[in-house]
C-alpha positions as CSV (number, residue, x, y, z in Angstrom):
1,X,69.6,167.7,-109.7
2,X,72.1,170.3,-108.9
3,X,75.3,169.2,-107.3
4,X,77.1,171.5,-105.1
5,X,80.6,171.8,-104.8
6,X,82.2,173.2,-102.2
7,X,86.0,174.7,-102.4
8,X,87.8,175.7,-99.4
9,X,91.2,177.3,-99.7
10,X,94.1,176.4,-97.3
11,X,93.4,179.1,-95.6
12,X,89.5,179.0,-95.2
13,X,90.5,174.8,-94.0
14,X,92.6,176.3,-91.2
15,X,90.3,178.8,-90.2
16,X,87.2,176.2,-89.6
17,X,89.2,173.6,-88.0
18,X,90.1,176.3,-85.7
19,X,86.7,177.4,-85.2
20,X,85.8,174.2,-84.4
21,X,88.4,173.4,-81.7
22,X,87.5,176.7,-80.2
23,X,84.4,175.9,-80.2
24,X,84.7,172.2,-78.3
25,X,86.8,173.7,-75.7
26,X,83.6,176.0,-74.5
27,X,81.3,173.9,-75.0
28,X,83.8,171.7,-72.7
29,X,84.5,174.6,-70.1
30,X,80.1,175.4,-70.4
31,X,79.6,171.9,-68.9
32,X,82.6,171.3,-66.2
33,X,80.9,174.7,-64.8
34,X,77.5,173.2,-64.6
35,X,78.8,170.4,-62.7
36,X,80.2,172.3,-60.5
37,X,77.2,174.8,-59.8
38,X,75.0,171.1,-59.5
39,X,77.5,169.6,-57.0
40,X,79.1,172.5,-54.8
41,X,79.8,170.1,-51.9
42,X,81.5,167.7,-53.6
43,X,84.6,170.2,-54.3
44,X,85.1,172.7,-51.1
45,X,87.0,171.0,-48.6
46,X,84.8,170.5,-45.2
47,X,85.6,173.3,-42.4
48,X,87.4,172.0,-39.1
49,X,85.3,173.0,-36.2
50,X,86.7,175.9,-33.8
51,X,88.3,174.5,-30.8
52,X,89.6,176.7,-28.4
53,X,92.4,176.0,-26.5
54,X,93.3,176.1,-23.3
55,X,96.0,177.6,-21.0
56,X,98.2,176.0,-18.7
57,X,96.8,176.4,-15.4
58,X,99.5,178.3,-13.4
59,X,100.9,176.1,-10.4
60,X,99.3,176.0,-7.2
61,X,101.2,176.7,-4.1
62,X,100.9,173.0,-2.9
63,X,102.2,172.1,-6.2
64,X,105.2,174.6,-6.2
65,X,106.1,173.6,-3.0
66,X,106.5,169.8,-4.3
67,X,108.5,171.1,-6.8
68,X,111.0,172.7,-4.8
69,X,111.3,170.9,-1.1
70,X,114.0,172.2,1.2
71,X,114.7,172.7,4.9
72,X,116.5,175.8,6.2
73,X,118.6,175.0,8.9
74,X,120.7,177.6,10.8
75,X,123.9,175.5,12.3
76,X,125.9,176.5,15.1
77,X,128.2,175.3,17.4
78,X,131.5,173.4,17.2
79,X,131.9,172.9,13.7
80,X,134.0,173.7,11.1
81,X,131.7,176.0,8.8
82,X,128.8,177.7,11.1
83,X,126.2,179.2,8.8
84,X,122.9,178.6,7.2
85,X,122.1,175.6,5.1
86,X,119.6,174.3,2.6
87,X,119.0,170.7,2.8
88,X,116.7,168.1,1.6
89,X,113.7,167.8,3.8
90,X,114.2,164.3,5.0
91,X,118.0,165.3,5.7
92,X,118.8,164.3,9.5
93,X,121.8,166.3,12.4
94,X,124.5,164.2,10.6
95,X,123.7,166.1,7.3
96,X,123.8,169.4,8.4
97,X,126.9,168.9,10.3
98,X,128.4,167.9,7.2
99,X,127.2,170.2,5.3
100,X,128.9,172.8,7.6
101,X,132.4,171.0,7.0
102,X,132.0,168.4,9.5
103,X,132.4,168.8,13.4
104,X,135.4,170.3,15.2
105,X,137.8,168.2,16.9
106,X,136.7,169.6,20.6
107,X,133.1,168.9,19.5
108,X,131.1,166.6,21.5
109,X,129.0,164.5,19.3
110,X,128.0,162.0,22.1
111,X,125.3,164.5,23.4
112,X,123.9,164.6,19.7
113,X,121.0,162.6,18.1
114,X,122.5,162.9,14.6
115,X,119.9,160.7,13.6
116,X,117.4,163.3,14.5
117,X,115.2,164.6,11.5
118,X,115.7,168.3,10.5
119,X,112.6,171.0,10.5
120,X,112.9,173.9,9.0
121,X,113.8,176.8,10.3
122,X,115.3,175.4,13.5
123,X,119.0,175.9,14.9
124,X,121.4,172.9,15.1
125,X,123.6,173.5,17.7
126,X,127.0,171.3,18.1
127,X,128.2,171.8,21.9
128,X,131.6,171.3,22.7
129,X,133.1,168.9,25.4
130,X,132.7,169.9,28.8
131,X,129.2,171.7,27.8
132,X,126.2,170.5,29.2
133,X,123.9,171.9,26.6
134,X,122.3,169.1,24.6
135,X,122.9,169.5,20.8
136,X,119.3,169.8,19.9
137,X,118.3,172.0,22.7
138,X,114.6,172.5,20.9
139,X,114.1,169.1,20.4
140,X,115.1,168.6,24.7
141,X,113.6,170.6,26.8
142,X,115.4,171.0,29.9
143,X,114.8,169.3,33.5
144,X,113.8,173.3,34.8
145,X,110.7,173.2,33.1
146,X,111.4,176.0,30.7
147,X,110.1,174.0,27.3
148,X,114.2,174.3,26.4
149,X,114.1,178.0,25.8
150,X,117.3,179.9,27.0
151,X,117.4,181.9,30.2
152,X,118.6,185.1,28.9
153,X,119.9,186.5,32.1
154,X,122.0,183.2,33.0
155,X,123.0,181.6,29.9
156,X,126.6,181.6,28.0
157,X,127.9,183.6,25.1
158,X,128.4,179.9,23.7
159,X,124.6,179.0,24.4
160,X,123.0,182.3,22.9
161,X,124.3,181.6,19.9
162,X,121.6,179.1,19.6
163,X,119.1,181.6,19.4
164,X,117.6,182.2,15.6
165,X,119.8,184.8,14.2
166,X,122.6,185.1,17.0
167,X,125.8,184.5,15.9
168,X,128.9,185.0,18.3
169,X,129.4,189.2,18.7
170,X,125.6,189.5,19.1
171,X,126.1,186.6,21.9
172,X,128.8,188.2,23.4
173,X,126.8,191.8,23.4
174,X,124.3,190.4,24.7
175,X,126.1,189.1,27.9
176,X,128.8,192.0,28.0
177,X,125.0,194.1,28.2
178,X,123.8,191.9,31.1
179,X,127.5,192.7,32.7
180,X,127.2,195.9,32.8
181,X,123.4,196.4,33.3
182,X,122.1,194.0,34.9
183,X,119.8,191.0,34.3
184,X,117.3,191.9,32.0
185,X,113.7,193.0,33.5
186,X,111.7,192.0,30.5
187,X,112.2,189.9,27.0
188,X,111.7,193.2,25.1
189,X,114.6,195.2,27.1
190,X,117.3,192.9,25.2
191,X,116.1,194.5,21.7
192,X,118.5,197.5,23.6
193,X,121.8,195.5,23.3
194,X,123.5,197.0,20.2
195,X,122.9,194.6,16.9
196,X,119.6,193.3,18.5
197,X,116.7,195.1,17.5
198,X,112.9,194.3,16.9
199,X,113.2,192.4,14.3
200,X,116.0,190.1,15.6
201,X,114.0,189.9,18.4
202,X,111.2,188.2,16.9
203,X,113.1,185.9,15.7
204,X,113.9,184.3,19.1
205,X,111.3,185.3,21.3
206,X,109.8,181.8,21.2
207,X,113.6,180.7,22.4
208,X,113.6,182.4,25.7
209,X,112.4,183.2,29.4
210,X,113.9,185.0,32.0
């Protein structure tokens, strides 16, 4: 029988053992692949579902107006500061007097409900002693059956200035007007007194009668 023997050089060892790692490493790579093409689900990551989203809803008016509750008042008179005021709706006479630095010393608080609750838009009016106005001349109507408007051909200088937007040289033109004129024939003929027009006009009409 013939025997073979087989010599390898140092070199030809390297070279096979080399050959042969190589070799291992495909065949390893060859079947990691073929999992991967038997299993596909196994190694993407699952997609998370679309979900649109939604935008705030701007505010409705009811809901701005919560956020942002005040009263104008307009507030006249004898006190200190005479102007318009913001206050808090539930605010009452005693708060907007305050709010206009308090009441004069000649003001006479004893014909005033300052526990009267503010609206807005309305005119406080503080009347000084020896007036016979009442302080809240929208809230009282008067005995003559007027509703409380103002009789623009017989009231004061002091009570025009209750009137919505008539402050004391538009009250005093509007009686110096009167003086020199006349009583007034209609409501519209007082948008003629000088600082009155149409538009200041409006803003009272409600407030008086002839």
């Amino acid at each position: 029988m013939v025997q073979w023997e087989w010599d390898f050089t140092s070199r030809e060892k390297k070279w096979m053992i080399l050959s042969g790692g190589l070799a291992l490493a495909l065949i390893v790579c060859l079947v990691f692949i073929w999992q991967q093409d038997e299993n596909p689900n196994e190694s993407a990551s699952p997609l998370t579902p679309y979900q649109p989203v939604e935008a705030d809803a701007p505010d409705s008016p009811d809901t701005a107006e919560e956020k942002n509750p005040w009263v104008m008042i307009d507030v006249k008179g004898a006190v200190k500061k005479p102007g318009i005021y913001r206050l808090d709706p539930e605010s009452r006479v005693h708060d907007a007097i305050l709010k206009a630095g308090g009441a004069r010393s000649d003001a006479d608080l004893d014909q005033v409900n300052l526990a009267e609750r503010l609206t807005d838009g309305k005119v406080v009016y503080i009347p000084k002693k020896g007036e016979t106005q009442q302080g809240m001349a929208w809230m009282n109507p008067s005995a003559d059956g007027t509703g409380g408007k103002i009789n623009i051909n017989s009231a004061t200088a002091e009570e025009l200035q209750q009137l919505n937007g008539v402050g004391a040289k538009k009250a005093q033109a509007i009686v110096s007007y009167r003086e020199e004129n006349g009583p007034f024939q209609s409501i519209e003929e007082i948008s003629n007194v000088p600082g009155i027009g149409e538009k200041t006009l409006e803003q009272f009409r409600e407030q008086i009668t002839l």
